[in-house]
N, C-alpha and C positions, 0 to 999 in steps of 0.2 A: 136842387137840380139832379142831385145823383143821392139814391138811399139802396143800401145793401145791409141786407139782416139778416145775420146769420148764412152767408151762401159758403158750400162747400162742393167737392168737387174731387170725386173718385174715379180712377182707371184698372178696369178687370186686365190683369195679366191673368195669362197659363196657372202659374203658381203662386202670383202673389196679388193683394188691391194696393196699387200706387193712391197714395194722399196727397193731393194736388193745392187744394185750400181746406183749411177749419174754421168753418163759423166766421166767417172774415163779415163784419158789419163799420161801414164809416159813410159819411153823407159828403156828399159837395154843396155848399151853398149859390147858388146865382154871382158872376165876374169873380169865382173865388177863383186860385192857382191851386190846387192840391197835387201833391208831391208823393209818390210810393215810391220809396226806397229799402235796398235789398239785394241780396246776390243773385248772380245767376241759380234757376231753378227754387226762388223761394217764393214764385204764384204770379210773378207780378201779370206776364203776359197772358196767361190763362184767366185774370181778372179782369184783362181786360177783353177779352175776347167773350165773355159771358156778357159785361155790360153792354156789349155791341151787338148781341143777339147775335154770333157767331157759333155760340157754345150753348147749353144747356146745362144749367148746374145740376146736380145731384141732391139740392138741398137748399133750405133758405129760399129767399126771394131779394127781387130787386127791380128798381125802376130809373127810369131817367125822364126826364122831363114831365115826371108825372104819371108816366106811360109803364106797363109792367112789360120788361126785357122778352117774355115769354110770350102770354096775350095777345099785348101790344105792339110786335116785332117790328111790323112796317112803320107805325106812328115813328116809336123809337130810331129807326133806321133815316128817318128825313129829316130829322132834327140832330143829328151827331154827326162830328166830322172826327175820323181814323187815321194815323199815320203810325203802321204797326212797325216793330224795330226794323224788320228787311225792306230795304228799299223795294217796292212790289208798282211800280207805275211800269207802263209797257216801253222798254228799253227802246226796241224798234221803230218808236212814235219821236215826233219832236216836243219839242218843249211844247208848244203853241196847239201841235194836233193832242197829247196828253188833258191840257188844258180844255179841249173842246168836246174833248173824249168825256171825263165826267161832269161838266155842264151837261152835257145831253142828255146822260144816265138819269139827272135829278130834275129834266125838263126844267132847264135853265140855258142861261148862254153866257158866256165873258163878260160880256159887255153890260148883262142886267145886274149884273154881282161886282164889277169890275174895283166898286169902293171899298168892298173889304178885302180887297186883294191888291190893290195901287202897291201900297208901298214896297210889298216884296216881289211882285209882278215887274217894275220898274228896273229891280235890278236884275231878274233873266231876260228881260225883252232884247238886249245886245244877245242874246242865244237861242232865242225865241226859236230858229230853224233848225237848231242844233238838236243831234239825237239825243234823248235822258240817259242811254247808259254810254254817253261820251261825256256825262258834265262831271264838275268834281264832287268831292261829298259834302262840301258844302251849299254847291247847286242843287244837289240832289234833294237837297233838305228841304232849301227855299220851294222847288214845285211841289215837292210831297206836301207842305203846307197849303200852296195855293189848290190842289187841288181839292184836299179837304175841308177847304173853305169856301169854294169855288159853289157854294148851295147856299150860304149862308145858314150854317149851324148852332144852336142855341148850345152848343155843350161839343167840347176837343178832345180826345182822346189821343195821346201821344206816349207812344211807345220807344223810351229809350232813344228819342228823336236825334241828339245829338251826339251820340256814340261813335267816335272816328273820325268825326268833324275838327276842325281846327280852330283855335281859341278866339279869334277875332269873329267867326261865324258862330261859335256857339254865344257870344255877348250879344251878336246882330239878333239873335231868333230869341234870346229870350226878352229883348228890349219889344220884339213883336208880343211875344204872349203879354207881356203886362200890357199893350196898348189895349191888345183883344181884351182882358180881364176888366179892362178898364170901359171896355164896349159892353161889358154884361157877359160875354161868355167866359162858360164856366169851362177850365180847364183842367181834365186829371191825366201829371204825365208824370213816367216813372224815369227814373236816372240813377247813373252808379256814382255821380260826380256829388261829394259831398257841397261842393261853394254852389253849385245849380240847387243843393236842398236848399239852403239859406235863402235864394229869391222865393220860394213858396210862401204863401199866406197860411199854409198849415201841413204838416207830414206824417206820412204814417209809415211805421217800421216795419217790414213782414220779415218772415224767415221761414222758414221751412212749413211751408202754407200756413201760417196762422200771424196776426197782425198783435205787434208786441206795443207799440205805443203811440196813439196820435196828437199833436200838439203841433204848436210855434213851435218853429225852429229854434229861438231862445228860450222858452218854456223847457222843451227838449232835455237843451243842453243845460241847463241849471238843475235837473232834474239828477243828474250825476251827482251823488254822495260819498265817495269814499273818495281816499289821497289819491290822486293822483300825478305818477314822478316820472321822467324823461332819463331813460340810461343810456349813457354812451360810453364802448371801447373800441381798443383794438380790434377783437374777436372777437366782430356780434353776434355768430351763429350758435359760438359758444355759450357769449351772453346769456342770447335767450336762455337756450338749454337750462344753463345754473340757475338763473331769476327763476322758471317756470319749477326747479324743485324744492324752491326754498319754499319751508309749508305757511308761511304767514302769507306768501305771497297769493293774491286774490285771481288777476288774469296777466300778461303778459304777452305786447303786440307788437309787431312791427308798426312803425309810423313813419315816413322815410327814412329820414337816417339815425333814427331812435328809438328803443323802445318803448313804448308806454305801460306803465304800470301800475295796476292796483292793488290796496292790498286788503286783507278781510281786517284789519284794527286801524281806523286813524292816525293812533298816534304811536304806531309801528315804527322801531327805531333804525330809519331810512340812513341815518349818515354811518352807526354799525353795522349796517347790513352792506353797505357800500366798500369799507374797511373792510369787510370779511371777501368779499372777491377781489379787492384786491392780494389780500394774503391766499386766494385761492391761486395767485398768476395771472391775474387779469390787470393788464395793461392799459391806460388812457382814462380807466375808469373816471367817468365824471357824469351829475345828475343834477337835477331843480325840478324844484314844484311848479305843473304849469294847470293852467284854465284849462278845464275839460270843454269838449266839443260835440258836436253832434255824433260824430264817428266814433268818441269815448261811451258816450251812452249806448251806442248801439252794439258797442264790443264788450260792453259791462250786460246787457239783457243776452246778448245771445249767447252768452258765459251760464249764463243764468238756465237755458235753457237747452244745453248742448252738455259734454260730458264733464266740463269741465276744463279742456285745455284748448278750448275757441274753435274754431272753421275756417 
């Protein structure tokens, strides 16, 4: 449902060409969930804004439904549903006139589309007369979905949908996307939230516009091969510091309240390097070996590809 080959995507400044994407190519399959994951400013919304015939790539090609992004705008434009990260429905409007607002635009109504929208429709209808930019951000989410669903579209586009949303509504919206995926639509949404990659059926890693690894999210994460060790002290700012100049040491992150670390030899000898900060003054020192994660791989690639001491 979605193919991008090779699309890249450059900005002329005064003195310098900004690199937006490199050669970024991955497919969505028909009721798949596809996941882009990545920091801020590593392509994601710029990706998607070309697949939605917003943008014009500089390179490459790509299609959605068949249809080529470029060519094909319009085709493409009434088969996709967009909910880009800024909340963008008209604040001024109610729930219910929002609702009737893009039904219109797609020569549709509520009421002809009304069953792929029941279930999350049901719970703003108590708000239905309520202005959008008086709901919370969790409301906000639910009509930003109904309204790009509100045409019935073969293919979703979600932007960081659940960003500042609250945990019990970010479970409620993704239990909707798998119902959708499970209707045949194809979903590609991006997220900073690593347990949101793990519901995808497949994820791709970007970073500084170029796409490092796509897979299962258990694929992914078994994809991780070096040791990886959990440090904890006193001093973790110290910590870091010390781990990050001891030269066997490979990368070194924060992970909440630990840091995570690799190192360039397996069988690197972790419990005298542990003794040795300690005899450096480092206090509480304590470690173990744990299961690497998706977040481990992607902090082991962009290690890979950055100068060497992470982002």
């Amino acid at each position: 449902m979605i193919v991008a080959e090779n699309i890249s995507m450059k900005y002329r400044q005064v003195l310098k060409e900004i690199v937006a994407l490199k050669e970024i190519s991955l497919e969505v399959k028909k009721g798949e969930v596809f996941g882009l994951i990545g920091p801020d400013g590593a392509g994601k919304s710029t990706l998607f804004r070309i697949l939605t015939t917003l943008l014009l790539p500089t390179g490459g090609r790509a299609s959605v439904g068949g249809f080529d992004v470029i060519d094909q705008y319009r085709e493409v434009r009434n088969i996709v549903g967009y909910m880009p990260g800024k909340f963008s429905l008209y604040q001024d409007l109610s729930v219910e006139e929002n609702l009737r607002f893009f039904a219109s635009v797609f020569d549709t109504t509520l009421q002809a589309n009304y069953d792929q929208i029941k279930d999350i429709y049901e719970q703003l209808a108590p708000f239905k007369n309520r202005k959008a930019g008086a709901l919370s951000g969790g409301m906000k989410q639910k009509l930003g979905l109904c309204c790009a669903l509100i045409h019935k579209p073969k293919v979703l586009f979600l932007d960081e949908p659940t960003t500042g949303v609250d945990p019990i509504s970010r479970k409620e919206f993704w239990d909707v996307l798998k119902r959708l995926s499970g209707d045949g639509i194809s979903v590609l949404v991006s997220t900073p939230y690593m347990d949101e990659a793990r519901l995808c059926d497949r994820i791709g890693l970007i970073f500084h516009g170029g796409m490092l690894a796509v897979d299962t999210p258990d694929r992914l994460s078994r994809k991780h091969d070096k040791k990886l060790v959990a440090f904890r002290a006193r001093d973790m700012y110290r910590l870091l510091r010390d781990i990050r100049e001891e030269p066997g040491v490979y990368s070194c992150f924060t992970f909440g309240d630990s840091l995570h670390t690799t190192f360039k030899e397996n069988d690197y000898p972790v419990e005298r390097f542990a003794a040795s900060l300690r005899g450096a003054g480092h206090t509480g020192v304590e470690w173990n070996e744990i299961e690497a994660g998706i977040e481990d791989y992607f902090m082991m690639l962009t290690n890979d590809t950055s100068d060497g001491t992470g982002y």
